[in-house]
N, C-alpha and C positions, 0 to 999 in steps of 0.2 A: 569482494567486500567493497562498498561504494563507502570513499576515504573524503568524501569532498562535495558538501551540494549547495547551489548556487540558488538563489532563489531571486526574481525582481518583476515587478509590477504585479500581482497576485495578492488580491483582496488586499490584506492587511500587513503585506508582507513590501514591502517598497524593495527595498536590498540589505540580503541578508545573506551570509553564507556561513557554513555548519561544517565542521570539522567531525565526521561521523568514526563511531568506536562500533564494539563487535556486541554493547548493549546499549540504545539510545532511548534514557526515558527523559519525556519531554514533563514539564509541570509548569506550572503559574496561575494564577486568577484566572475567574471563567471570564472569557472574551480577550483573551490577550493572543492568541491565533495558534493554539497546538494545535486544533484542527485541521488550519488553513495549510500547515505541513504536511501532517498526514492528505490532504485531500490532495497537495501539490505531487506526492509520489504515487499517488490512486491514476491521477492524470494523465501522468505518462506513462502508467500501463495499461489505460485504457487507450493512449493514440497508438501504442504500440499492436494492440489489440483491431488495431483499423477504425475503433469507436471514440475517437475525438469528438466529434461532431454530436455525438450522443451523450459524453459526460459531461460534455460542455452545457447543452442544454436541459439536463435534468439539475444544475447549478443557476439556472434562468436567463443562460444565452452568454454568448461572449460579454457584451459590457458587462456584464454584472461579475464576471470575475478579474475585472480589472483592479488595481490598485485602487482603496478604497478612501484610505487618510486623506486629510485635508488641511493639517494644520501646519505641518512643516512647510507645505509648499505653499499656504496662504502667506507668512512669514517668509519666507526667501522669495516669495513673486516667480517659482518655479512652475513651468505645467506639467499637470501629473503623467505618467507612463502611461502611453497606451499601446502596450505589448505585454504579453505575460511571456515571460523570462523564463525558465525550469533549465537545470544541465546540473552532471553529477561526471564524477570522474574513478572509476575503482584503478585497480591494479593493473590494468590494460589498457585502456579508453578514457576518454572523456567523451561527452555527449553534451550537447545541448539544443533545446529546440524552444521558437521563440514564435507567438499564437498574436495572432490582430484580426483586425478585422477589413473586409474586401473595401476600397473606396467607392464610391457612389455607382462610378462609369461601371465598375468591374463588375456585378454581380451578372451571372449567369440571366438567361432569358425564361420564364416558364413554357408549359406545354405550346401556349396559345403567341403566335409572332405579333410581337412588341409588346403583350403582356409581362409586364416585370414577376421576378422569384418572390414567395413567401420567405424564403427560407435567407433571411435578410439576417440574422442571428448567428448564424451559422459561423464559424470560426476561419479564418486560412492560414495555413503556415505560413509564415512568412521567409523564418530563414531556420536552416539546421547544419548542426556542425559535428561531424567525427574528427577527433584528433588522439596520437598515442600519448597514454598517458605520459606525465611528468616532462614534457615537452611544452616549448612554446606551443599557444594555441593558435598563431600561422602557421604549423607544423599541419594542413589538413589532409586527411583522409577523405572527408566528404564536405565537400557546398552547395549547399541548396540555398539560391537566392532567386525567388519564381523568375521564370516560370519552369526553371530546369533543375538539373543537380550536375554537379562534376564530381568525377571520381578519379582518386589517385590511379593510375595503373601500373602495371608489374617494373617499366623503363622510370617512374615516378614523375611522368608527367601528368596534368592533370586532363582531364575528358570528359565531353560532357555526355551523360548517358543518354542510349540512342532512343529510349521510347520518355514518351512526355510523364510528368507526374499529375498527382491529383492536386489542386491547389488547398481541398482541405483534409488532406491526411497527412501522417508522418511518413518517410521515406520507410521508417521500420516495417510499415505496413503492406508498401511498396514495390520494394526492390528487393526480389530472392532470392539468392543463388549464391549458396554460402562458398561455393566454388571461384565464382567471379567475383565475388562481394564479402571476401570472410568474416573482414571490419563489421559490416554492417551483421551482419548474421547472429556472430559472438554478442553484440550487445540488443540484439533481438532477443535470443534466444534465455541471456541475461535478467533480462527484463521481462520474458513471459513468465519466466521461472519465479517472479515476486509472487508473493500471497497477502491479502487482505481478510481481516476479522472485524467488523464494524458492531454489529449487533447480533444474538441468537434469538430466535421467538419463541419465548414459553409461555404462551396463551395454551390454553384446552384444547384448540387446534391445532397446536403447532407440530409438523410433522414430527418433532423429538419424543412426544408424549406419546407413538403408536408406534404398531408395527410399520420398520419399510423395509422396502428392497434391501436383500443380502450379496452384496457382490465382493472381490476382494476389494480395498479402497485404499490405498497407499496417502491419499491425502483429501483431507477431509471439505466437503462442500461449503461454499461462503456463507451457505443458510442452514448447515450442518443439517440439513434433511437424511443423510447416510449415518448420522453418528455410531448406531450401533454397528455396523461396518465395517467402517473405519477402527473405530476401540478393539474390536474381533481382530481385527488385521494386525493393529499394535500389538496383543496378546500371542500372535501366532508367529510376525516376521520383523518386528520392532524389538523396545525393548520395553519387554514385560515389565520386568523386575521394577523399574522407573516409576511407571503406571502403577502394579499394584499398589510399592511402595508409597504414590504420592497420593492415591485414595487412600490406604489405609490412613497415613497422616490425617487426610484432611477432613476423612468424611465420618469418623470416630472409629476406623478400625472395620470398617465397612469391605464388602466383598464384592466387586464389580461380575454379573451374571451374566452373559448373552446368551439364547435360545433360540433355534432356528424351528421353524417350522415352513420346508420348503425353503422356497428362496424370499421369506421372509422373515426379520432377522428382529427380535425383540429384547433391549436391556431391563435389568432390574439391579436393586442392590442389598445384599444380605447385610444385615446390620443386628451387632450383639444385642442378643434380650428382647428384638423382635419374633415371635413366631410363626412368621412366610417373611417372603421377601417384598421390598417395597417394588412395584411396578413404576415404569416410568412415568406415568399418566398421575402417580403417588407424589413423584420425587417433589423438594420446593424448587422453585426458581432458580436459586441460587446454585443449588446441587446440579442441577441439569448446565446449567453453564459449568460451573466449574470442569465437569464431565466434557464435553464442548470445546473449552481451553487446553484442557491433555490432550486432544484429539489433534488438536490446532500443533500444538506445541511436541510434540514428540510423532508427528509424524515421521515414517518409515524413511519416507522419500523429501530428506528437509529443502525447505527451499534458499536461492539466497535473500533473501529479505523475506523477514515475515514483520506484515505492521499489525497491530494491535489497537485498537481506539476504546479508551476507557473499558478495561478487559475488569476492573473491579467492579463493574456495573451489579448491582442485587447479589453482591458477595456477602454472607457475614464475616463480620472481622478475624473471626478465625478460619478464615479461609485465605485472608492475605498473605501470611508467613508461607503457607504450602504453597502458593501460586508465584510466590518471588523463588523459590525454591527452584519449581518448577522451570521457571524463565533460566535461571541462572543454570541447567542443565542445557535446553534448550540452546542457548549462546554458545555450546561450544560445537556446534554443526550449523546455526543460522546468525546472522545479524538479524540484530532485533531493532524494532520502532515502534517505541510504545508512548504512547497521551493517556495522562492518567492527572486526576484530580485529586486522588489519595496519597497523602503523606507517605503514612504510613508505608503503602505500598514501593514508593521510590525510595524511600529510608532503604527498605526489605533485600529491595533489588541490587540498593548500593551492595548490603553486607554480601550477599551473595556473586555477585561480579566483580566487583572491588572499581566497577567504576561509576565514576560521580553523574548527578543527573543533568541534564541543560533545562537550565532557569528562565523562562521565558517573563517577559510584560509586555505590557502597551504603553507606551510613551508621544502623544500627541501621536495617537492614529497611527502609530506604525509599529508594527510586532519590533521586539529585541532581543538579544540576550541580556538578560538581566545583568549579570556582573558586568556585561560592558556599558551599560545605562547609566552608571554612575561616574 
């Protein structure tokens, strides 16, 4: 469970750091940066993933994910950060890794000699650190200050790794060999193990509303195009009983259906005093997400982190009490991170986790914790 996460120069986030519990729902006014949190832990599993360079850019390129306020430091005559900061520390490890951008001289060369790179956006690491948790963090495991890395070894001196790195990827993505590199591995392998739920698409197209592919599905797709799969799977090697229970609650007593035909796999839902069952293509919006969120949430195979981003999205309000419910079963095999705009919903979540929510705002351009705002 990640006990500790550090956050500095990231959009709207200057310096911040977050004492993380086993359910974190985040709230405040739109534009006060619950986003900019969740999108800081999307980050780092995307450079983990080897695709820095790729998240970075679909965000509009390095500068644009730099520290974005401007009024504290108009006021103190401060220049703003130009590094984005990210590090978290669980019950093992700490980690931190810190993103800028190449100087003028540095940028690679294109195909054509003395042609300059397009790719002038592009992110570099600059520096990254493993250290054991609850330790000084000169206590390192790992330095990477470009162009190399050093690593502790077994005598605990430190050395510097013999093949070179990429200048814009993370070592996570890097350096393998959980034999030689266990430090590195464990919080690899940590950090693959995150899950993301951002949006589902219930358009007429949207793969939810048809038949798909039946395979078993232990955890459910980020565009939940598997859904019925997945639910089949929770019904057969999860825990049913959860499931049915949390549709019957929430969907008026309603009966979740999966139907194969071949190895393709189609939901419906039986519902009292209707005369056939509703096909998925029938369900509202809301029903198909909620359906979507079980899948998410009671997977077979939990992960350690599962983030959530506005999961009450096209809920109706009675659907929020089953889905805090929900959560609050969930919490007790995953850490949760959730951004949510509904009261109501983090009210829900308190009763059922017993613990309180973090209170976000903006105060002159820089996210905070509320309660420390005053």
């Amino acid at each position: 469970m990640i006990r500790k996460l550090d956050i500095e120069g990231y959009r709207s986030i200057r310096d911040l750091t977050l004492q993380l519990t086993p359910v974190n729902v985040l709230t405040g006014p739109n534009g006060c940066g619950k986003s900019n949190l969740y999108n800081s832990l999307v980050l780092l599993a995307r450079a983990t993933e080897g695709r820095l360079a790729r998240a970075i850019a679909e965000e509009g390129g390095t500068p644009s994910v730099f520290w974005a306020g401007g009024e504290r430091i108009r006021l103190q005559r401060k220049r703003p950060p130009r590094r984005v900061i990210i590090g978290y520390e669980d019950e093992d490890y700490g980690y931190e890794l810190q993103i800028g951008l190449p100087s003028k001289n540095e940028y690679a060369l294109g195909s054509e000699p003395g042609k300059p790179t397009m790719f002038t956006l592009d992110p570099r690491v600059k520096e990254e650190y493993i250290w054991p948790a609850g330790t000084n963090k000169r206590v390192l495991m790992l330095k990477r200050d470009e162009p190399s890395a050093w690593l502790r070894n077994n005598e605990g001196a430190m050395v510097a790794h013999p093949f070179g790195v990429s200048k814009f990827d993370s070592v996570l993505a890097q350096i393998i060999d959980p034999h030689l590199y266990p430090e590195i591995s464990s919080i690899r392998n940590n950090i693959l193990n995150w899950r993301f739920y951002h949006h589902f698409r219930t358009d007429a197209a949207s793969p939810l509303r048809h038949p798909q592919i039946g395979v078993q599905t232990p955890v459910l797709s980020a565009d939940a195009s598997d859904l019925a799969a997945a639910l089949q799977t929770i019904l057969e090697i999860g825990d049913k009983q959860a499931l049915e229970e949390t549709i019957r609650l929430a969907l008026g007593n309603a009966i979740l259906l999966i139907e194969a035909d071949g190895t393709r796999f189609r939901l419906s839902l039986e519902v009292p005093g209707l005369l056939r069952p509703l096909d998925a293509r029938e369900l509202s919006d809301g029903q198909l997400r909620f359906l979507c969120l079980c899948a998410a949430l009671l997977s077979p195979r939990p992960p350690s982190l599962l983030g959530l981003n506005e999961p009450e999205s096209s809920l109706h309000p009675d659907l929020i009490d089953p889905l805090a419910r929900l959560i609050g079963i969930a919490s007790k095999t995953t850490q949760l991170w959730i951004t949510t705009h509904s009261q109501a919903l983090a009210e829900r979540i308190e009763v059922y986790s017993g613990i309180p929510r973090i209170q976000l705002q903006m105060r002159n351009g820089e996210t905070v914790i509320a309660a420390a705002a005053n």
